[in-house]
PyMOL Python script that loads the backbone (N, CA, C, O; Angstrom):
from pymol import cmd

cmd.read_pdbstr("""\
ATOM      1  N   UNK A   1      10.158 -16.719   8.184  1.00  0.00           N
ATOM      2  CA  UNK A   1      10.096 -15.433   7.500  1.00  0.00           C
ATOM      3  C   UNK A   1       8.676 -14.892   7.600  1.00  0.00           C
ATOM      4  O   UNK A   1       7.724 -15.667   7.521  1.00  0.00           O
ATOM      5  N   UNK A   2       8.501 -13.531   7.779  1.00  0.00           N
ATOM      6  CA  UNK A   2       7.293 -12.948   7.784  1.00  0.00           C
ATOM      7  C   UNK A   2       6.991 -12.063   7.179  1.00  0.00           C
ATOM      8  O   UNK A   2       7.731 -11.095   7.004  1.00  0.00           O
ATOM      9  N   UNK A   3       5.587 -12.196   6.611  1.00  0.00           N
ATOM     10  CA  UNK A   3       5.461 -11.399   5.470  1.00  0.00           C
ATOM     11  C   UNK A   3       5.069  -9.856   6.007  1.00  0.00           C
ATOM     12  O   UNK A   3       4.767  -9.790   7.199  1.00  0.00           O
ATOM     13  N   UNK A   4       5.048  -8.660   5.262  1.00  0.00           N
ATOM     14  CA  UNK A   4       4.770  -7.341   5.133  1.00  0.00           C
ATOM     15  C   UNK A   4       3.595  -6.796   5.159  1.00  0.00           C
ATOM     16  O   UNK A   4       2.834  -6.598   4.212  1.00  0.00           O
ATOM     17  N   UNK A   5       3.448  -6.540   6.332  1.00  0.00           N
ATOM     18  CA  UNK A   5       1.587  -5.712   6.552  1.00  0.00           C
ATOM     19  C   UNK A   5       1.290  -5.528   5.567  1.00  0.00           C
ATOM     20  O   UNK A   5       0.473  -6.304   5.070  1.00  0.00           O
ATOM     21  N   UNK A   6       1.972  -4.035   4.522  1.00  0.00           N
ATOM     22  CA  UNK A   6       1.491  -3.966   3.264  1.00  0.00           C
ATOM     23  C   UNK A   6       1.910  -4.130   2.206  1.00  0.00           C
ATOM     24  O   UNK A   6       3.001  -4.678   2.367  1.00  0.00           O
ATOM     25  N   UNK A   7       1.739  -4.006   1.260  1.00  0.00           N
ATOM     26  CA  UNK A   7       2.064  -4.685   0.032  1.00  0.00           C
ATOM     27  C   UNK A   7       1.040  -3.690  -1.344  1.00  0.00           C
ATOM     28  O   UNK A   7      -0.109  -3.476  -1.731  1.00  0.00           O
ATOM     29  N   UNK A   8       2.302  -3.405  -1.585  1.00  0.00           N
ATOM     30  CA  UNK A   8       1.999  -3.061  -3.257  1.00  0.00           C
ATOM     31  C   UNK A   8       2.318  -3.737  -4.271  1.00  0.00           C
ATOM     32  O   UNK A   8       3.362  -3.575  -4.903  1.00  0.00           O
ATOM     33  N   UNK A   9       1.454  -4.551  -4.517  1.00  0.00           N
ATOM     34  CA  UNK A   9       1.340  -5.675  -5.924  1.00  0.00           C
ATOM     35  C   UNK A   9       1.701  -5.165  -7.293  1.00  0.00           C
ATOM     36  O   UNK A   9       1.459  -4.004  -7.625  1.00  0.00           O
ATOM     37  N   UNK A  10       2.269  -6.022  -8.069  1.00  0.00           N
ATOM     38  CA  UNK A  10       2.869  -5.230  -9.179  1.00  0.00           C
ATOM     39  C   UNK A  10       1.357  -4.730 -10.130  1.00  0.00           C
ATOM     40  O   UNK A  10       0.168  -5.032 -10.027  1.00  0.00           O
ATOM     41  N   UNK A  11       2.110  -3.863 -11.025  1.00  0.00           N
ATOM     42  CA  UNK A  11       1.375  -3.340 -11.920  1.00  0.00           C
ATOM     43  C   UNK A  11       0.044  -4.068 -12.619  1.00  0.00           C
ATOM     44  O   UNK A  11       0.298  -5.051 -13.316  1.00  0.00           O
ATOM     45  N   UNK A  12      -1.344  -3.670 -12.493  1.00  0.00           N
ATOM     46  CA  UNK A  12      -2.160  -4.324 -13.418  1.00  0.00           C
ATOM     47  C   UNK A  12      -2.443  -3.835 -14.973  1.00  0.00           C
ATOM     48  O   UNK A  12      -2.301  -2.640 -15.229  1.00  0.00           O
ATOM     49  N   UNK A  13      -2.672  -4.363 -15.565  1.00  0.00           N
ATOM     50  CA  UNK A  13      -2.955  -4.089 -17.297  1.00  0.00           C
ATOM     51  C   UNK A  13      -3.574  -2.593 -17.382  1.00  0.00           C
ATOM     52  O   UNK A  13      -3.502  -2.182 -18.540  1.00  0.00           O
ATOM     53  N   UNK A  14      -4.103  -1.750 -16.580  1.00  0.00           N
ATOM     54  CA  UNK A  14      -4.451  -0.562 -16.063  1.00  0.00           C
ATOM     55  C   UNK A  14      -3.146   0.641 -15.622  1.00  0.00           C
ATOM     56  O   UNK A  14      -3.073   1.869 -15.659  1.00  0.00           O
ATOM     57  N   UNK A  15      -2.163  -0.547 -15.180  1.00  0.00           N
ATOM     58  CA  UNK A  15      -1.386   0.487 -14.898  1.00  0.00           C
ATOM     59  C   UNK A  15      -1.086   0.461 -13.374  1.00  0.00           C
ATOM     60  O   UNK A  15      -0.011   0.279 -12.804  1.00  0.00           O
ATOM     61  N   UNK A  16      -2.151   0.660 -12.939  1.00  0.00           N
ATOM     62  CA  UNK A  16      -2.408   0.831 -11.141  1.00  0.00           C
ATOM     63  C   UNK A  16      -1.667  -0.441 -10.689  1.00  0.00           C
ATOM     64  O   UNK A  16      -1.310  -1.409 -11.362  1.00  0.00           O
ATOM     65  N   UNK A  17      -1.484  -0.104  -8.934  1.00  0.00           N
ATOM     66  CA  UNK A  17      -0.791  -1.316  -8.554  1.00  0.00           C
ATOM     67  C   UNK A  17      -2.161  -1.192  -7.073  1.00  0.00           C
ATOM     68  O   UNK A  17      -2.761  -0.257  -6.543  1.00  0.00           O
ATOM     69  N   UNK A  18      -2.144  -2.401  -6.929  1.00  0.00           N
ATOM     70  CA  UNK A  18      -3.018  -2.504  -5.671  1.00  0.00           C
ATOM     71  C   UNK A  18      -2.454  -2.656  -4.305  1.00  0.00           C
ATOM     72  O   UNK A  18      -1.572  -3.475  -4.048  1.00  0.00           O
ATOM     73  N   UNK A  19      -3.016  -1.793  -3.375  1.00  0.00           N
ATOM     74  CA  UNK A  19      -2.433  -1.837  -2.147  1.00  0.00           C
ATOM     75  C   UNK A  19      -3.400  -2.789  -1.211  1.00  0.00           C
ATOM     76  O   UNK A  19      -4.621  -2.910  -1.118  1.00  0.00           O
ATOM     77  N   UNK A  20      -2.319  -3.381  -0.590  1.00  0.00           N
ATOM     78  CA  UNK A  20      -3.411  -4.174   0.387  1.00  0.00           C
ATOM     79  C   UNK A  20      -2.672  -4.445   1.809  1.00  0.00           C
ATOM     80  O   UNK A  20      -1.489  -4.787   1.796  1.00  0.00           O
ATOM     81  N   UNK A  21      -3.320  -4.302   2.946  1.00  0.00           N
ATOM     82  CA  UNK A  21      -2.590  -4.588   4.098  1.00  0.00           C
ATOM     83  C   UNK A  21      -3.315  -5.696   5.145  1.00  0.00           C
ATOM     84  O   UNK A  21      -4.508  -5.778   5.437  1.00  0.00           O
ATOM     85  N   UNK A  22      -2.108  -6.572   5.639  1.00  0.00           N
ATOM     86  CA  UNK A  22      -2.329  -7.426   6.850  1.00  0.00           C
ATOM     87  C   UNK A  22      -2.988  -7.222   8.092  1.00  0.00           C
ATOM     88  O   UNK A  22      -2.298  -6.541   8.850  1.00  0.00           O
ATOM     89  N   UNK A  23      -4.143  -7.592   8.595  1.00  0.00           N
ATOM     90  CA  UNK A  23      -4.047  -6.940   9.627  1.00  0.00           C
ATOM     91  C   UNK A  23      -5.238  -7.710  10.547  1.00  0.00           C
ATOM     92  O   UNK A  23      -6.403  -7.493  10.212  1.00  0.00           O
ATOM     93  N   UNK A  24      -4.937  -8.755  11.894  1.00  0.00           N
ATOM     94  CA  UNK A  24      -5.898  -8.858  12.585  1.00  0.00           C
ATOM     95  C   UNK A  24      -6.461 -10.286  11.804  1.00  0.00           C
ATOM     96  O   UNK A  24      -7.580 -10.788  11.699  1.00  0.00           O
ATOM     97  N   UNK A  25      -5.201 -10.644  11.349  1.00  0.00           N
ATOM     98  CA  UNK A  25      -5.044 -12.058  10.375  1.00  0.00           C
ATOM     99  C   UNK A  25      -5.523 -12.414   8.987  1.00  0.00           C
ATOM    100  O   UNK A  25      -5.545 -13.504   8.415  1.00  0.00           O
ATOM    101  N   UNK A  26      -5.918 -11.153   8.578  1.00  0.00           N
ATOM    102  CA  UNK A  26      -6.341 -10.960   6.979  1.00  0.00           C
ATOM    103  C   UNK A  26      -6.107  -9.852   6.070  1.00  0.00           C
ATOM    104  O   UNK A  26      -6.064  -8.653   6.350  1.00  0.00           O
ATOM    105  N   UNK A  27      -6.003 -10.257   5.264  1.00  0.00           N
ATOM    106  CA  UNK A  27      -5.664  -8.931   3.847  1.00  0.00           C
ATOM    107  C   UNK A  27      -6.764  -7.924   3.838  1.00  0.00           C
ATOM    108  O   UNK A  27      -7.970  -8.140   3.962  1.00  0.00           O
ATOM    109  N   UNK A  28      -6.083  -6.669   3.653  1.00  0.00           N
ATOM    110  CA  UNK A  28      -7.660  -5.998   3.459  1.00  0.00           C
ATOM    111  C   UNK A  28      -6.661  -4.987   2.061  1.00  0.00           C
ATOM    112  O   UNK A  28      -5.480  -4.643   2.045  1.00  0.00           O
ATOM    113  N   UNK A  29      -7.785  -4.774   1.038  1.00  0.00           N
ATOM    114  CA  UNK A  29      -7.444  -4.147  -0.350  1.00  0.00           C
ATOM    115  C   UNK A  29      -7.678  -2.087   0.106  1.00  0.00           C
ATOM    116  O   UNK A  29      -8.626  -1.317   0.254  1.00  0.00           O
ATOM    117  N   UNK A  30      -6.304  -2.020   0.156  1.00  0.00           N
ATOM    118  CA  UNK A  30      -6.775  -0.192   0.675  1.00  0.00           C
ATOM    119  C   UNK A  30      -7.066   0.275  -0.379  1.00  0.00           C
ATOM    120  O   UNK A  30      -7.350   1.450  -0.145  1.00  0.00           O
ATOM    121  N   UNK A  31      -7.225  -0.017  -1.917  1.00  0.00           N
ATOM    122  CA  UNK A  31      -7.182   0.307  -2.950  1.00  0.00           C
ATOM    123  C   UNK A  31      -6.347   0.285  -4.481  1.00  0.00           C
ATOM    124  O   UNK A  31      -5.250  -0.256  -4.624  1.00  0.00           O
ATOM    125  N   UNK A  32      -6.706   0.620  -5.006  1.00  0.00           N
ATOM    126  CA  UNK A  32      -5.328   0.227  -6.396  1.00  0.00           C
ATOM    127  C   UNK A  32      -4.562   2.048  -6.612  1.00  0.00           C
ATOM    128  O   UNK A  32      -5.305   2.866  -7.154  1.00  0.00           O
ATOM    129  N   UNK A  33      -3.256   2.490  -6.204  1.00  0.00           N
ATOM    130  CA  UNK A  33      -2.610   3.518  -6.377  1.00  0.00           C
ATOM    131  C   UNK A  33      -2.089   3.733  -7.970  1.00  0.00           C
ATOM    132  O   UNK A  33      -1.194   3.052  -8.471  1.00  0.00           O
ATOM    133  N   UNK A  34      -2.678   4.604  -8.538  1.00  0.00           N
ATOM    134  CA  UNK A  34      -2.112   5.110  -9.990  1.00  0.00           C
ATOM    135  C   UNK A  34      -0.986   6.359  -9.615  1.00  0.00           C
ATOM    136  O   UNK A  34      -0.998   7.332 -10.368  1.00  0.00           O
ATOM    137  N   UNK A  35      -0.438   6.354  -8.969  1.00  0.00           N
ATOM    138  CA  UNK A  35       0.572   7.702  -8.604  1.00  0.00           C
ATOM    139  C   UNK A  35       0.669   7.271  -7.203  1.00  0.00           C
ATOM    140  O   UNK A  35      -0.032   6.617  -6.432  1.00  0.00           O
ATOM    141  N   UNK A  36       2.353   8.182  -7.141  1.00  0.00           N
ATOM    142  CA  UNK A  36       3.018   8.126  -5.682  1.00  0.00           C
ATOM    143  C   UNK A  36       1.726   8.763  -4.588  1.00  0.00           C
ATOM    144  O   UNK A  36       1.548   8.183  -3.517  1.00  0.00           O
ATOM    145  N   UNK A  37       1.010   9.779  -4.898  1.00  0.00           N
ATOM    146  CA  UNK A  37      -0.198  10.800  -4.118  1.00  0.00           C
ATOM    147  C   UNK A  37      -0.841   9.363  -3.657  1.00  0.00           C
ATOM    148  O   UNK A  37      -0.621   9.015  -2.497  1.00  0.00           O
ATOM    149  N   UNK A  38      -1.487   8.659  -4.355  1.00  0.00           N
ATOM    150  CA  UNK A  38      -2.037   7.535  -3.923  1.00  0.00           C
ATOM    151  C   UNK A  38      -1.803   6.736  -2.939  1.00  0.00           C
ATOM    152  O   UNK A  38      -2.437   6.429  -1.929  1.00  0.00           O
ATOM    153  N   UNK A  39      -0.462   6.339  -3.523  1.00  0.00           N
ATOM    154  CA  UNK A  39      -0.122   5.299  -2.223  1.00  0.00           C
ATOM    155  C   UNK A  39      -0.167   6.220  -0.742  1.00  0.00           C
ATOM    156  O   UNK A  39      -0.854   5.891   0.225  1.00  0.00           O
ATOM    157  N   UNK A  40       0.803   7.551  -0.800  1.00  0.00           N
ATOM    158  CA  UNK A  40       1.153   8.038   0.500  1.00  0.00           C
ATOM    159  C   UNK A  40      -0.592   7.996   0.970  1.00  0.00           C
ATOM    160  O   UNK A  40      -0.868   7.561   2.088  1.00  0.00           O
ATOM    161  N   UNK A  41      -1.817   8.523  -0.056  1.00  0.00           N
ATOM    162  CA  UNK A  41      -3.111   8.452   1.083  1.00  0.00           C
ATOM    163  C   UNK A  41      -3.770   7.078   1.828  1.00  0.00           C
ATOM    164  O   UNK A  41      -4.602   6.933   2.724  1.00  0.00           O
ATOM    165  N   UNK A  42      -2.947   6.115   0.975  1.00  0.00           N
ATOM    166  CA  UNK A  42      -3.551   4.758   1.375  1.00  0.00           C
ATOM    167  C   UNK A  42      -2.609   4.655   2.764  1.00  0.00           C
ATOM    168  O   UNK A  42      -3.246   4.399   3.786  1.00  0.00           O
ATOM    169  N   UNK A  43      -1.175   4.825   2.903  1.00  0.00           N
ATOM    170  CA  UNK A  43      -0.647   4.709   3.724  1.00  0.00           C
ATOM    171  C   UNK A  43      -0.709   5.883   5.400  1.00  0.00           C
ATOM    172  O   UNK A  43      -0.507   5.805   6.612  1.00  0.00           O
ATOM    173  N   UNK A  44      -1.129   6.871   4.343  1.00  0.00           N
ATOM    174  CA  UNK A  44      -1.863   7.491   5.598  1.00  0.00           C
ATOM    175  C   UNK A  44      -3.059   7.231   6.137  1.00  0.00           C
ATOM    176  O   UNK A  44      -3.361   7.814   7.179  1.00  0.00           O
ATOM    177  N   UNK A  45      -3.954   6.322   5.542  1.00  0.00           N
ATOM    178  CA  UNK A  45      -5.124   5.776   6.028  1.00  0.00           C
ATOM    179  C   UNK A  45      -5.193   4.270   7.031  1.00  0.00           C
ATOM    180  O   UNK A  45      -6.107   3.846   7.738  1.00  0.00           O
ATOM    181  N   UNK A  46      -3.940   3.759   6.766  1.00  0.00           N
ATOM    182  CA  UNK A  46      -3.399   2.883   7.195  1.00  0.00           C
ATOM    183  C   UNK A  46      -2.343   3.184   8.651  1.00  0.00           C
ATOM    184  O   UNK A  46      -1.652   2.408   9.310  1.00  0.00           O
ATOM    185  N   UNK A  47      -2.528   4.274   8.739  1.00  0.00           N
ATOM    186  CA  UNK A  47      -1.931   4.885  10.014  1.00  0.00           C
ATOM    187  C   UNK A  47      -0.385   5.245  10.223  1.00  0.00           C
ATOM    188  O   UNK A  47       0.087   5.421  11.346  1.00  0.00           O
ATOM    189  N   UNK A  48       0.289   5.331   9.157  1.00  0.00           N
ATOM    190  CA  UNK A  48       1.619   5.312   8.864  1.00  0.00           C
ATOM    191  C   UNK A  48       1.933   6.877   9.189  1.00  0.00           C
ATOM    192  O   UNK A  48       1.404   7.831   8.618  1.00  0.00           O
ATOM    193  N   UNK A  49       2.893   6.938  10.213  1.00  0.00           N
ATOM    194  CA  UNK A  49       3.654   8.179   9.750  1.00  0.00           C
ATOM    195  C   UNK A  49       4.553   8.399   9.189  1.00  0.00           C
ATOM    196  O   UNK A  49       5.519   7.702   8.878  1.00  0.00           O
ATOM    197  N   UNK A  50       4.251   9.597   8.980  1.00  0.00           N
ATOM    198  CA  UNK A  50       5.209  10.762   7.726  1.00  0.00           C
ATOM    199  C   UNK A  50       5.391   9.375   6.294  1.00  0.00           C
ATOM    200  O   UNK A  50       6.481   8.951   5.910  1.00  0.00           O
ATOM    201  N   UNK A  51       4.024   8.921   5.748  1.00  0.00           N
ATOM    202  CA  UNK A  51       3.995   7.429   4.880  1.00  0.00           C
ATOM    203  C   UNK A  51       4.944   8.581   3.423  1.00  0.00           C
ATOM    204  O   UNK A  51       5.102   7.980   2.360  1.00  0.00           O
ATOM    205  N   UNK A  52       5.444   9.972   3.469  1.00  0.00           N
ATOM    206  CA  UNK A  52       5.936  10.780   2.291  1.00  0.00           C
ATOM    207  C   UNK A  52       7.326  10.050   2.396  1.00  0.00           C
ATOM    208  O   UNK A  52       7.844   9.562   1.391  1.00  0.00           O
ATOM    209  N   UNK A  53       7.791   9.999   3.368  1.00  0.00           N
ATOM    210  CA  UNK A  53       9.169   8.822   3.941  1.00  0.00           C
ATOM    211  C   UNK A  53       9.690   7.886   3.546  1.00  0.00           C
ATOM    212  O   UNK A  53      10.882   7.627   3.381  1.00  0.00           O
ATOM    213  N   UNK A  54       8.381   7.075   3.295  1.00  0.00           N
ATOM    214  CA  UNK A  54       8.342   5.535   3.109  1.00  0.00           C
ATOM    215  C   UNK A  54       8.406   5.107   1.281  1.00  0.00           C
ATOM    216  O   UNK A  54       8.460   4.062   0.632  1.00  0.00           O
ATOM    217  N   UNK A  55       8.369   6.409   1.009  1.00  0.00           N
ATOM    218  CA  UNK A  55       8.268   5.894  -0.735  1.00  0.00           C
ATOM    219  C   UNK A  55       9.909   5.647  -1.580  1.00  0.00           C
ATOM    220  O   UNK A  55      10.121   5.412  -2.769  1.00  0.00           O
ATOM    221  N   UNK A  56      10.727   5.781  -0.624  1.00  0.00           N
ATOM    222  CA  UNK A  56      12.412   5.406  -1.159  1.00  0.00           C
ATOM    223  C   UNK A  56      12.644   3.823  -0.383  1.00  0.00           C
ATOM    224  O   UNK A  56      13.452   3.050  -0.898  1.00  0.00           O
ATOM    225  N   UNK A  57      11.837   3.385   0.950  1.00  0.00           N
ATOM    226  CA  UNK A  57      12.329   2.642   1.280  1.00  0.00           C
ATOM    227  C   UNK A  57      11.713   1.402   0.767  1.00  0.00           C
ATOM    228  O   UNK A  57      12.187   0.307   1.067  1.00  0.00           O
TER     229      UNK A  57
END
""", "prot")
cmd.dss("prot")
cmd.show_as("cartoon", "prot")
cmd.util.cbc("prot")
cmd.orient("prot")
C-alpha cells in the first residue's frame, strides 16, 4: 500500500489542519489550512490542477 503525496492532517486545537506533501522521499509542511481558500492555494502551490476539483474527492 502507498501512501498519499498529500495529506491533510486532522484538526489541531487551533482549528487548522496541516497540509503536508511527499515528495523526492520526504514530507514537506505546505502549511496549516483554516478554510477550503487555503487548502485549494496550498494545492495550487503544489502544482495541482483545477486543486477547486479536488475538495469533494
Amino acid at each position: 500500500m502507498s501512501s498519499a503525496p498529500i495529506v491533510v492532517h486532522p484538526p489541531s486545537r487551533t482549528a487548522g489542519r496541516r497540509v503536508s506533501v511527499h515528495s523526492q522521499g520526504r514530507d514537506e509542511i505546505l502549511g496549516t489550512a483554516y478554510s477550503d481558500h487555503d487548502l485549494v492555494v496550498f494545492l495550487d502551490g503544489a502544482g495541482i490542477q483545477d486543486p477547486d476539483s479536488m475538495l469533494n474527492d
